[in-house]
Phi, psi and omega in degrees: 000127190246166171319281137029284182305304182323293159307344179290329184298154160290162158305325190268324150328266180334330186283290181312315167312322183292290192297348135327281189268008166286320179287337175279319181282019152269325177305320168294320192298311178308329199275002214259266182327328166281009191045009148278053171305108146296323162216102189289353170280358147339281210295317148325287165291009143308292166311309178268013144282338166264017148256349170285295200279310177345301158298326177307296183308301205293315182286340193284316172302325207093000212257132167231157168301144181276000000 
């Protein structure tokens, strides 16, 4: 997922996509801990996709962090 793709989305897009790639990195985490990873660079892209949309939101709001 590049940036790009992201940004093109709405906020509410975005929201849902976010609440998504959350259920998926708990389902890895679970899958972590049982010892059935299938694939641990999953567990990467996952994680900066939700650092992705994250920036995503924050530029669609305007809100920037101190």
């Amino acid at each position: 997922m590049k940036y790009s793709d992201v940004s093109a989305k709405s906020a509410e897009q975005l929201q849902a996509q976010l609440i998504e790639l959350r259920k998926e990195q708990m389902n890895l985490r679970f899958a972590k801990s049982a010892g059935q990873m299938e694939k641990p660079t999953r567990w990467r892209e996952v994680r900066k996709a939700i650092a992705r949309v994250h920036t995503a939101i924050k530029a669609a709001t305007g809100k920037k962090e101190a």
